[in-house]
VEXGU-310298 format. One line per 2 residues: number of its first residue (from 0); their letters; for each residue x, y, z of C-alpha. Coordinates in nm, 2 decimals. Example, Ala and Ser with C-alpha at 12.3 -4.5 7.8 and 13.67 -1.06 7.14 Angstrom:
// VEXGU-310298
0) AS) 1.23,-0.45,0.78 ~ 1.37,-0.11,0.71
This chain:
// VEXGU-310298
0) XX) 2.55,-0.83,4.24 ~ 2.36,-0.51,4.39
2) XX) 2.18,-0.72,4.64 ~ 2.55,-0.84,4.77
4) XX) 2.62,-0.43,4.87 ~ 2.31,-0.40,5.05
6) XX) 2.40,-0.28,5.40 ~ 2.11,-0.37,5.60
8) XX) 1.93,-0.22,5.93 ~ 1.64,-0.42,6.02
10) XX) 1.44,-0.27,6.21 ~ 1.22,-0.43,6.46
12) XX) 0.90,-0.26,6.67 ~ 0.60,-0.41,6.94
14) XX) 0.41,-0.19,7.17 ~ 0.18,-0.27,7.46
16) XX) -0.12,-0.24,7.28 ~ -0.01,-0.49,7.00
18) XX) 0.07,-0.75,7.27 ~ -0.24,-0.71,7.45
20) XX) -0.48,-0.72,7.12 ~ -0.30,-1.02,7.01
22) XX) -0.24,-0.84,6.69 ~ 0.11,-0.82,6.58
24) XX) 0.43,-1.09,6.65 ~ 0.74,-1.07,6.95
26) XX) 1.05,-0.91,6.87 ~ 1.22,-1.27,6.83
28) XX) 1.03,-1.35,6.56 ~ 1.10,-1.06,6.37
30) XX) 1.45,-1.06,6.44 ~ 1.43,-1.43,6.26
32) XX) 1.17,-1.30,5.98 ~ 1.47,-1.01,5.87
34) XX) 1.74,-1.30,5.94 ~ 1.60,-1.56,5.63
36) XX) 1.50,-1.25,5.44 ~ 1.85,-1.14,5.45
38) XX) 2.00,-1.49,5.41 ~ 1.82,-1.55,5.10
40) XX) 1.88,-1.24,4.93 ~ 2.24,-1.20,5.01
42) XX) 2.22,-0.93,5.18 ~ 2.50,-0.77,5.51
44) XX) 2.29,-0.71,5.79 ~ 2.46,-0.42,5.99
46) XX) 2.28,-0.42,6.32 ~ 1.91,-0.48,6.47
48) XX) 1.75,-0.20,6.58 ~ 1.45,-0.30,6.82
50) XX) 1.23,-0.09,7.03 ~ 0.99,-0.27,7.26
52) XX) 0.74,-0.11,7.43 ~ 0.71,0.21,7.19
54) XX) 0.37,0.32,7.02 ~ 0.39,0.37,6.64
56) XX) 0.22,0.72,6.67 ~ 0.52,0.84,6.81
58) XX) 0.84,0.86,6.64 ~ 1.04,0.95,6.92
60) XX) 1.19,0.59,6.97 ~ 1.55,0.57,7.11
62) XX) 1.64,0.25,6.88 ~ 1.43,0.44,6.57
64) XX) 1.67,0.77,6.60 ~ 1.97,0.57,6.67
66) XX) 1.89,0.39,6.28 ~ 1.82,0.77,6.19
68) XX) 2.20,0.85,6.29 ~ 2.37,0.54,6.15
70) XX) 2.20,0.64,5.83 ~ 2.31,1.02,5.82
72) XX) 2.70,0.86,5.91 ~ 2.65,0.65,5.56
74) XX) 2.67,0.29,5.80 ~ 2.37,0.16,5.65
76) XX) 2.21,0.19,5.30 ~ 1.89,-0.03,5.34
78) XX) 1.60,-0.07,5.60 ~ 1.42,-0.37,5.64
80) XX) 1.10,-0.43,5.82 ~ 0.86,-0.70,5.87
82) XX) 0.56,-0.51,5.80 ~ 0.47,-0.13,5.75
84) XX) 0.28,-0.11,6.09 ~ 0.63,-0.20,6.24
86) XX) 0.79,0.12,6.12 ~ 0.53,0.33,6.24
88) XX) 0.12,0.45,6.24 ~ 0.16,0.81,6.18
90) XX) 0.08,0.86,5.80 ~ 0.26,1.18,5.79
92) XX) 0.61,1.10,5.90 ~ 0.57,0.74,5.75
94) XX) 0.50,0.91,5.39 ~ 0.79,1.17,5.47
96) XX) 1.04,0.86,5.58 ~ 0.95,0.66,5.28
98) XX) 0.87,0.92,5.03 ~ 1.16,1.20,5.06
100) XX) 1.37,1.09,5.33 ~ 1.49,0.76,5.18
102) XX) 1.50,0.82,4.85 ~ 1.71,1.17,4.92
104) XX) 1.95,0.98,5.10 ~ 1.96,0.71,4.86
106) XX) 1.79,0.41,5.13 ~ 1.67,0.09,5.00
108) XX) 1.31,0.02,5.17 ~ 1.23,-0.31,5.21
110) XX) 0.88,-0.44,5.34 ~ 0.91,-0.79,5.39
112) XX) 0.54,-0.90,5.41 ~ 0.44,-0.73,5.10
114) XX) 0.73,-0.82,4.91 ~ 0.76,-0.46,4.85
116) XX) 1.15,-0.30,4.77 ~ 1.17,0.10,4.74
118) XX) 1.47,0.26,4.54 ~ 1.56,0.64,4.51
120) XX) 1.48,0.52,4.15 ~ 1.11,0.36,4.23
122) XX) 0.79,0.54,4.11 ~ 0.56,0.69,4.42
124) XX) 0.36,0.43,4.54 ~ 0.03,0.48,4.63
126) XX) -0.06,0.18,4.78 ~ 0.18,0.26,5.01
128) XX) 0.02,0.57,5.13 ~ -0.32,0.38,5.16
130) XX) -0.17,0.11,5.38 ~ -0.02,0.39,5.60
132) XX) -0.32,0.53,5.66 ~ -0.48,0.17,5.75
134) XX) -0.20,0.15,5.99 ~ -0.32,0.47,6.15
136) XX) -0.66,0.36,6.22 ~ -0.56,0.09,6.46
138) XX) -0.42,0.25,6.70 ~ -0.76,0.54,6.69
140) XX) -0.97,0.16,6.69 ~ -0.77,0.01,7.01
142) XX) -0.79,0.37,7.19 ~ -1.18,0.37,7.13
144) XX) -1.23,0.02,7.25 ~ -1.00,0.03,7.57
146) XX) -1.19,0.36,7.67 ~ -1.53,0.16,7.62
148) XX) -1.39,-0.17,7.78 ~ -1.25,0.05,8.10
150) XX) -1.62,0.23,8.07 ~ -1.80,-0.09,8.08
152) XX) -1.61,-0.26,8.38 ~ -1.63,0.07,8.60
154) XX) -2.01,0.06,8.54 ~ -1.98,-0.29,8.67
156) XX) -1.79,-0.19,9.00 ~ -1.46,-0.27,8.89
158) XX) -1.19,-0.11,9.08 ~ -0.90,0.00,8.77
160) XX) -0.74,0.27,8.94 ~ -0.31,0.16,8.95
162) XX) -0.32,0.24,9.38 ~ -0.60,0.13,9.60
164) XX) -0.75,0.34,9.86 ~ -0.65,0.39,10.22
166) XX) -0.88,0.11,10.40 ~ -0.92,-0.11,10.12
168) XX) -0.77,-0.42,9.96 ~ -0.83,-0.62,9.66
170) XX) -1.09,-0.96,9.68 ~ -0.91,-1.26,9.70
172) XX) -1.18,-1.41,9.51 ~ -1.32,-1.15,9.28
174) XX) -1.07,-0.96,9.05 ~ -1.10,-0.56,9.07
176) XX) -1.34,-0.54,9.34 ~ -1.23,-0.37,9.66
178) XX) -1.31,-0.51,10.02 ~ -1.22,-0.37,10.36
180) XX) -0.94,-0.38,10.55 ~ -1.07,-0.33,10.82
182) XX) -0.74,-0.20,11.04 ~ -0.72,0.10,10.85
184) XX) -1.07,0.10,10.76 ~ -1.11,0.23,11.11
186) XX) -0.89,0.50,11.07 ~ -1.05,0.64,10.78
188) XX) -1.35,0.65,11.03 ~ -1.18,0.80,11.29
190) XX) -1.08,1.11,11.07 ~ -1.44,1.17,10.90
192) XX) -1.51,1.17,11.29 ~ -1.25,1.38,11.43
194) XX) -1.40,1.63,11.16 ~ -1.77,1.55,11.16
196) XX) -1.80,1.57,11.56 ~ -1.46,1.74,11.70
198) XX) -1.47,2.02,11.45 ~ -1.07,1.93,11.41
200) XX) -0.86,2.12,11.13 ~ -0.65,1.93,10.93
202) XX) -0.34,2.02,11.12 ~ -0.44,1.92,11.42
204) XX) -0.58,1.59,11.25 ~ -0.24,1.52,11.13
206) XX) -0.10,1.56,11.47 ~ -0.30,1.36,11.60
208) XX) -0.20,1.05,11.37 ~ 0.12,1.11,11.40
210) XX) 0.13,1.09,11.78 ~ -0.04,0.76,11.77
212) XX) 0.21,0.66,11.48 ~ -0.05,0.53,11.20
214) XX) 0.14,0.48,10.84 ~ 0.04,0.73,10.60
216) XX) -0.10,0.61,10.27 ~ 0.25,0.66,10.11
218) XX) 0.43,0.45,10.36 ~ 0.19,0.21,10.40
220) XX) 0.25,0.17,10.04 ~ 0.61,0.19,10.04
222) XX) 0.62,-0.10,10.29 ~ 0.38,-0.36,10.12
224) XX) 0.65,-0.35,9.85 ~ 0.93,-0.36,10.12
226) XX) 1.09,0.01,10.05 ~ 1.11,0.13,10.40
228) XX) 1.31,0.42,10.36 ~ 1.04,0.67,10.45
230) XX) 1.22,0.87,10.72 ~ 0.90,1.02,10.81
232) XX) 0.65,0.72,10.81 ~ 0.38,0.85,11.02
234) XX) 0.37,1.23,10.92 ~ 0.03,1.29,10.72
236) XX) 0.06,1.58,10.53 ~ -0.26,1.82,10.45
238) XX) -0.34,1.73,10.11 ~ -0.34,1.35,10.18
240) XX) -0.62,1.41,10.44 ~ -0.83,1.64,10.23
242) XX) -0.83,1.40,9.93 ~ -0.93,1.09,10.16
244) XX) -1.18,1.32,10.33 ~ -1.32,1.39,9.96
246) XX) -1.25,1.05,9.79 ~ -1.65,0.90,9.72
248) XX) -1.50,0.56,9.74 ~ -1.58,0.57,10.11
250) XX) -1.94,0.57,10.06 ~ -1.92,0.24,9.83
252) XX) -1.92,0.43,9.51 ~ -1.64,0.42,9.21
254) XX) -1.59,0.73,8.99 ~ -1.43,0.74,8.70
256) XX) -1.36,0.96,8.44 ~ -1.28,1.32,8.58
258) XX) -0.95,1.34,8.35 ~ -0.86,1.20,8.04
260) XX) -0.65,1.26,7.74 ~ -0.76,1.44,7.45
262) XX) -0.71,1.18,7.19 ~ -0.46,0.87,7.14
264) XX) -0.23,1.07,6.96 ~ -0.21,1.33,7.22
266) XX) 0.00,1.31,7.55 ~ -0.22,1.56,7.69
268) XX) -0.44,1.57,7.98 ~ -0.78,1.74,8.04
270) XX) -1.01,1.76,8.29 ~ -1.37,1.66,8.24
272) XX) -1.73,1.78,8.28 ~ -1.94,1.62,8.61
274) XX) -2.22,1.49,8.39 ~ -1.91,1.30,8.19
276) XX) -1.78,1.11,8.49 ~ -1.88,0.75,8.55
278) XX) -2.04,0.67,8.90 ~ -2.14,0.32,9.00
280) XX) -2.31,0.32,9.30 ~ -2.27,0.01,9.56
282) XX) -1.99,-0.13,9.38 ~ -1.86,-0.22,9.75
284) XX) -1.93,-0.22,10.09 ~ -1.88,0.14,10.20
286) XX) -1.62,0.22,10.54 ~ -1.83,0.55,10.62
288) XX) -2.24,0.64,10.64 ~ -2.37,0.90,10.40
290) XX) -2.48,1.05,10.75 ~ -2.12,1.06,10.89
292) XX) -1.96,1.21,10.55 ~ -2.27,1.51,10.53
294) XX) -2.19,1.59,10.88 ~ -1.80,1.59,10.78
296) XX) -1.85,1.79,10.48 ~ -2.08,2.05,10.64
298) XX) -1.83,2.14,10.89 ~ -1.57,2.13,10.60
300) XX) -1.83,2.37,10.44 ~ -1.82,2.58,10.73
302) XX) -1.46,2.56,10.82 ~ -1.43,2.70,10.51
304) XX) -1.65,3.00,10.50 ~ -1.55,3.11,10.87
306) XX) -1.20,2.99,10.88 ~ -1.12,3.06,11.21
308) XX) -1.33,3.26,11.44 ~ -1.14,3.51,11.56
310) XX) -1.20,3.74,11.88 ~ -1.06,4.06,11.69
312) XX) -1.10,4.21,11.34 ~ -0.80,4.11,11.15
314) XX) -0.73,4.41,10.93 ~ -0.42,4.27,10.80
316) XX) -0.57,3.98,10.61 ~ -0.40,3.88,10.31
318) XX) -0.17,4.17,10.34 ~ 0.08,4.08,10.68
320) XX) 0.39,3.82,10.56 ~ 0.67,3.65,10.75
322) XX) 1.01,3.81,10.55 ~ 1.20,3.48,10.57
324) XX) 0.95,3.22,10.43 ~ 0.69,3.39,10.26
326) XX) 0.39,3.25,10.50 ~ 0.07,3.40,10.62
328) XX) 0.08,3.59,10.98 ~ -0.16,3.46,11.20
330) XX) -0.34,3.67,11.44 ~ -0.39,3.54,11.79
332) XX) -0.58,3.68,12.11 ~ -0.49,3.46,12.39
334) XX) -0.75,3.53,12.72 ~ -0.61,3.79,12.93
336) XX) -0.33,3.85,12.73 ~ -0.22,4.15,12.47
338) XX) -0.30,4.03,12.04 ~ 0.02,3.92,11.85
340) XX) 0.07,3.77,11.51 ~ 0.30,3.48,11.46
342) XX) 0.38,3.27,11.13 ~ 0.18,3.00,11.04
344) XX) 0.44,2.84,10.94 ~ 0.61,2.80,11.29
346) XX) 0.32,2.64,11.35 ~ 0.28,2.40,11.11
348) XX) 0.39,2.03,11.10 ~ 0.64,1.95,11.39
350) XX) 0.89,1.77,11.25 ~ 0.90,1.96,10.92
352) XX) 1.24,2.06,10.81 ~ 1.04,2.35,10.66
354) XX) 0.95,2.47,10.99 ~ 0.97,2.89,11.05
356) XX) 1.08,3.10,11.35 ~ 0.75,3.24,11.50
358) XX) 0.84,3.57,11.41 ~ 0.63,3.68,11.72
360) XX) 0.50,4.06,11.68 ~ 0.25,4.25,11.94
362) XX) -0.05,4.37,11.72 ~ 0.01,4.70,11.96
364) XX) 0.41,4.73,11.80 ~ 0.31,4.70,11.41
366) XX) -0.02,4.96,11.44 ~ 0.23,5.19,11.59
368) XX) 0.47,5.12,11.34 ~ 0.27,5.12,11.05
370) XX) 0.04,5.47,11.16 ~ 0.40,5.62,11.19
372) XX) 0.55,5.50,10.87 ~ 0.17,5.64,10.69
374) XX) 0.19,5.96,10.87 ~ 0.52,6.01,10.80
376) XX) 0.48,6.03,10.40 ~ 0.11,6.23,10.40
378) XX) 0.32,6.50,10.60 ~ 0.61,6.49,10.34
380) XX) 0.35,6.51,10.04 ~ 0.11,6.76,10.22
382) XX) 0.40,6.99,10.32 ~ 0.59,6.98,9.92
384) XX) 0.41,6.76,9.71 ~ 0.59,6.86,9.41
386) XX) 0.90,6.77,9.59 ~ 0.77,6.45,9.74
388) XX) 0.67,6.34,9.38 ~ 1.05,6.39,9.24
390) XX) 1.20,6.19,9.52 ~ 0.93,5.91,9.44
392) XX) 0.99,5.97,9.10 ~ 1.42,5.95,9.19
394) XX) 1.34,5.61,9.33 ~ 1.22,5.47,9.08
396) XX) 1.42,5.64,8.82 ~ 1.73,5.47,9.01
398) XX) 1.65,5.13,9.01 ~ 1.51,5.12,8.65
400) XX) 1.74,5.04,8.34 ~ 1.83,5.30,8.06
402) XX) 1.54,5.36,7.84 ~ 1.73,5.47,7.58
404) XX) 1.98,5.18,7.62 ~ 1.67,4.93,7.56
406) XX) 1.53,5.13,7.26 ~ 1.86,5.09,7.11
408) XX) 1.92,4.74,7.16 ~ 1.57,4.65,7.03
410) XX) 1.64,4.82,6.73 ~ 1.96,4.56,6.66
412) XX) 1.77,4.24,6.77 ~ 1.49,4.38,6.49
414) XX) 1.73,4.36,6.24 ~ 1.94,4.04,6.38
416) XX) 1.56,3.87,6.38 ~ 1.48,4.00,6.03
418) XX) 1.83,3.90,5.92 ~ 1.76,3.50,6.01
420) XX) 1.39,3.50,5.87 ~ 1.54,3.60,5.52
422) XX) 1.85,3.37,5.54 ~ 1.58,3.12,5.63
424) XX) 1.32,3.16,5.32 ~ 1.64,3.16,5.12
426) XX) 1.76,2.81,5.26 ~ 1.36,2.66,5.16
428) XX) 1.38,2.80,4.86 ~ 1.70,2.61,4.80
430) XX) 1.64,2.31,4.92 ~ 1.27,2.25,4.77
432) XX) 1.47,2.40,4.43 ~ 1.68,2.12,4.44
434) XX) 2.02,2.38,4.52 ~ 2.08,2.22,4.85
436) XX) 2.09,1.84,4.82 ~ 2.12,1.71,5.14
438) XX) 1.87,1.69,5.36 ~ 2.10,1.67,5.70
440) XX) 2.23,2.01,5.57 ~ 1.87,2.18,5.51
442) XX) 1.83,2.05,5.88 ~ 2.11,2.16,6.06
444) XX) 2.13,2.51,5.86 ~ 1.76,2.57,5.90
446) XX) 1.76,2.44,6.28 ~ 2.09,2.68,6.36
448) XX) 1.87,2.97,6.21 ~ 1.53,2.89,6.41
450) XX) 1.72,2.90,6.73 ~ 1.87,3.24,6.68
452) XX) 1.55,3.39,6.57 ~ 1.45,3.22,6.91
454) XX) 1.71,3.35,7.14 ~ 1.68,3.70,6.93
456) XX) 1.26,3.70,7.02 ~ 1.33,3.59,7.38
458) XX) 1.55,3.89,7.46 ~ 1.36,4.14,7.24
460) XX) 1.02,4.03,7.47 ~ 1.26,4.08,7.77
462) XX) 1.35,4.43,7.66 ~ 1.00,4.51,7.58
464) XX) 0.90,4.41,7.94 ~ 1.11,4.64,8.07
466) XX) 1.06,4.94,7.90 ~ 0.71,4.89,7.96
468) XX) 0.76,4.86,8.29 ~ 1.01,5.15,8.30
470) XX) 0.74,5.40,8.12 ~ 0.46,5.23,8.38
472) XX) 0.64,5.34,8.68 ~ 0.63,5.67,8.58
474) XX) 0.21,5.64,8.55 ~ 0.26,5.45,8.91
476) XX) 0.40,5.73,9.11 ~ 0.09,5.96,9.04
478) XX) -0.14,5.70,9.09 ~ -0.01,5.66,9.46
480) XX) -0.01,6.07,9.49 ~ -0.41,6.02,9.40
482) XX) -0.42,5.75,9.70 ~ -0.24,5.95,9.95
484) XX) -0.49,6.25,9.85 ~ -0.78,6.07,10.05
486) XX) -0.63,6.07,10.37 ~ -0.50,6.36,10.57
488) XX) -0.34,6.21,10.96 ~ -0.43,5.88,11.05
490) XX) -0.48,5.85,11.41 ~ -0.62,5.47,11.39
492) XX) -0.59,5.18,11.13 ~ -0.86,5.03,10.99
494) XX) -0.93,4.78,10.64 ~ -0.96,5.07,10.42
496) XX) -0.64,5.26,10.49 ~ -0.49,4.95,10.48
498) XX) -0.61,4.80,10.16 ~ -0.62,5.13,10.00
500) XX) -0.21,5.23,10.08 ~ -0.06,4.89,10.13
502) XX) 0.01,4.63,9.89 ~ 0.23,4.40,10.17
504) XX) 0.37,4.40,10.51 ~ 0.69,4.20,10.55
506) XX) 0.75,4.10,10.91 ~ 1.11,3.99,11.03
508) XX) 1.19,3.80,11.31 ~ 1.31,3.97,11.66
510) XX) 1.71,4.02,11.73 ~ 1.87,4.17,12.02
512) XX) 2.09,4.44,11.96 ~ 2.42,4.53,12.18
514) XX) 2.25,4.72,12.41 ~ 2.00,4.43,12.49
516) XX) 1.72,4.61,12.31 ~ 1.49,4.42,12.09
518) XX) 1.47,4.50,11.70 ~ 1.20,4.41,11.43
520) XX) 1.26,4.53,11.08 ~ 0.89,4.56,10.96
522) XX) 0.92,4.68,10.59 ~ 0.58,4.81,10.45
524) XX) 0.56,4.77,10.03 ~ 0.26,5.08,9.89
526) XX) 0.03,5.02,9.60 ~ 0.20,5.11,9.30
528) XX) 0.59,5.25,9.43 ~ 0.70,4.95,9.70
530) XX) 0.89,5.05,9.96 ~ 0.99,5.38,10.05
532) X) 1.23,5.30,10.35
């Protein structure tokens, strides 16, 4: 007769790595497994709850929570599984499913293989804790031996990597090992070239494929599995050309192991110590010399360390901005003509929606502007400095909340934050005490209570900011006094005024005004106090 009111939810579960090790049984046939169980003991099968392709470490399984739910809405009074491994491989939330979980809620467990049923009633079982933890040690087992099977072909030139390299295709012959293509092979040769012998920046390397129209690597890509939606096909973008310019495939080698996870259990990635990388030399035939890539990479070198070489001092380096898009201003000295600075970004990558205005200013224009802006405040603090300090201090004051306003409201969010902690040890105590029955209640209460203290800490670290910020402003103001103090009138810029005074120049792009004269706001941010006007 009690069998007869089972209400059951059979739960079914395969993940990749069971199919591949040949270790556990297809969905199917534990679909039909739960179906004779259930036929034979009389009892209602509810629904199936499968999830194919999910790990057993992980309890986050959409057809595993949806059981869960079913369970909490009283729909179901009985799990049934083939085997433990099928309900998961995490000891810890195995035991707290079977052990407290269940048994709270009043759930039949049912094990088919072992012929194992577990009431609310049943006595712990502690075979079932040791077959849990068995369960676990698979998955650490198939993690090990994939890592030493992917070690062991990569040391035997195998190519694993998901996308193949620009220039490369797979061997029709030999499984995982690369040969050229020799099309695009030559492109890959071209570029090394372009930098090796032509000294040519990545910019101009990418224009230079583009005007010739050669696929990049992600439309070429795209198209070999038909998707040719790429609007912009041909455009090469920086970071491609760097990474194929750096990729030691090109010399016939295969690396592997420069990131990896941190364990099986663990989602998260790390990267890796050189002397723990796998390199397997001549594991194909190589599309550029070791000559050609040293010569590439010591002009890369030495792009890097010059940069550009520039026939004037820039003294604005790393401090001169475009206003609208953030991006460095470039100096240039044409022959015979006066120094300007323009965006880089109006420069950059032709048919980029992205692209700036040039924001075009003489380098003539912003020293004048900038000497006069200087002068202008060491006069004011030289003439009344106690006077020039309260306006500084005024600006700030102005633009900073009330202290006293954020002292206050901390105070309430301490005792909102206290409040919660205590209402929280009090719903613990009650539900290990046995006061609060239901689990789905401890849950819910407890979870409500969590995210308050949450939201409470988030604002109260918020407020904090800000009044230290506030009380730092005030420290800010004679700090920028102390800078001033070194200077008396500037009559030419140079680095250390600059980088001294000046935390940012904004530069904004030319207008014309009604009476046909030009006008470029150029707003000039100080260490410590911003900007002044």
């Amino acid at each position: 007769m009690e069998q007869r009111m089972l209400k059951a939810a059979c739960y079914c579960r395969l993940s990749d790595d069971d199919v591949n090790d040949g270790t556990s049984i297809s969905i199917e046939t534990q679909i039909t497994i739960a179906k004779q169980y259930c036929k034979a003991n009389y009892i209602e099968i509810v629904n199936f709850y499968t999830d194919d392709g999910y790990t057993g470490t992980n309890f986050e399984r959409p057809a595993f929570k949806k059981m869960i739910a079913d369970i909490d809405k009283g729909k179901v009074n009985t799990v049934i599984v083939k085997d433990l491994s099928r309900f998961g491989r995490e000891t810890i939330m195995v035991n707290y499913y079977t052990q407290m979980f269940f048994p709270e809620n009043n759930i039949t467990f049912i094990i088919i293989a072992d012929n194992t049923k577990i009431t609310a009633n049943s006595t712990y079982d502690y075979m079932l804790t040791i077959k849990s933890a068995i369960n676990e040690i698979y998955p650490a087992e198939v993690s090990q031996k994939v890592r030493q099977a992917f070690k062991a072909k990569s040391m035997n030139g195998e190519f694993l990597h998901p996308w193949l390299p620009y220039g490369y295709v797979k061997s029709e012959t030999s499984r995982n090992h690369l040969v050229i293509d020799e099309k695009n092979a030559q492109v890959v040769r071209d570029i090394f070239e372009m930098v090796a012998y032509k000294g040519m920046g990545m910019t101009k390397i990418s224009d230079y494929l583009f005007e010739h129209q050669i696929l990049s690597p992600a439309a070429l890509r795209d198209y070999s599995r038909g998707d040719y939606s790429n609007p912009n096909p041909y455009r090469w973008n920086k970071t491609s050309i760097n990474n194929l310019l750096h990729n030691e495939v090109y010399l016939g080698k295969i690396v592997y192991g420069k990131r990896r996870k941190v364990n099986f259990k663990s989602k998260k990635v790390i990267s890796t110590d050189k002397d723990e990388w796998i390199v397997c030399e001549n594991a194909h035939e190589p599309i550029v010399t070791q000559e050609l890539w040293d010569e590439a990479h010591q002009r890369l070198e030495g792009r890097r360390r010059e940069r550009k070489p520039e026939l004037v001092d820039n003294i604005y380096r790393s401090i001169l901005v475009c206003a609208d898009c953030g991006g460095t201003m470039w100096i240039s000295a044409p022959p015979k003509k006066s120094i300007f600075f323009v965006c880089a970004n109006s420069r950059n990558r032709k048919s980029s929606v992205e692209r700036c205005s040039s924001h075009n200013i003489p380098l003539d224009s912003l020293n004048e502007a900038v000497i006069a802006d200087i002068n202008a405040l060491l006069c004011e603090c030289k003439m009344d400095s106690e006077s020039f300090r309260k306006k500084l201090m005024q600006k700030i004051t102005d633009n900073l909340p009330d202290v006293t306003q954020i002292r206050t409201e901390l105070a309430e969010l301490d005792r909102l934050i206290d409040r919660e902690t205590k209402k929280f040890k009090r719903l613990y105590d009650d539900y290990y005490d046995g006061v609060i029955k239901s689990s789905m209640l401890f849950e819910q209460m407890s979870s409500e209570c969590n995210s308050k203290i949450e939201s409470y800490t988030a604002k109260k670290e918020k407020l904090e900011s800000e009044l230290k910020s506030s009380t730092k402003h005030f420290d800010d103001v004679s700090k920028f006094i102390g800078l001033m103090s070194r200077f008396t009138k500037i009559e030419e810029l140079n680095k250390e005024i600059l980088n001294t005074l000046i935390e940012k120049i904004e530069v904004g792009e030319r207008t014309v005004s009604p009476t046909n004269e030009y006008i470029q706001n150029v707003r000039i941010k100080y260490k410590f106090i911003g900007q002044l006007s």
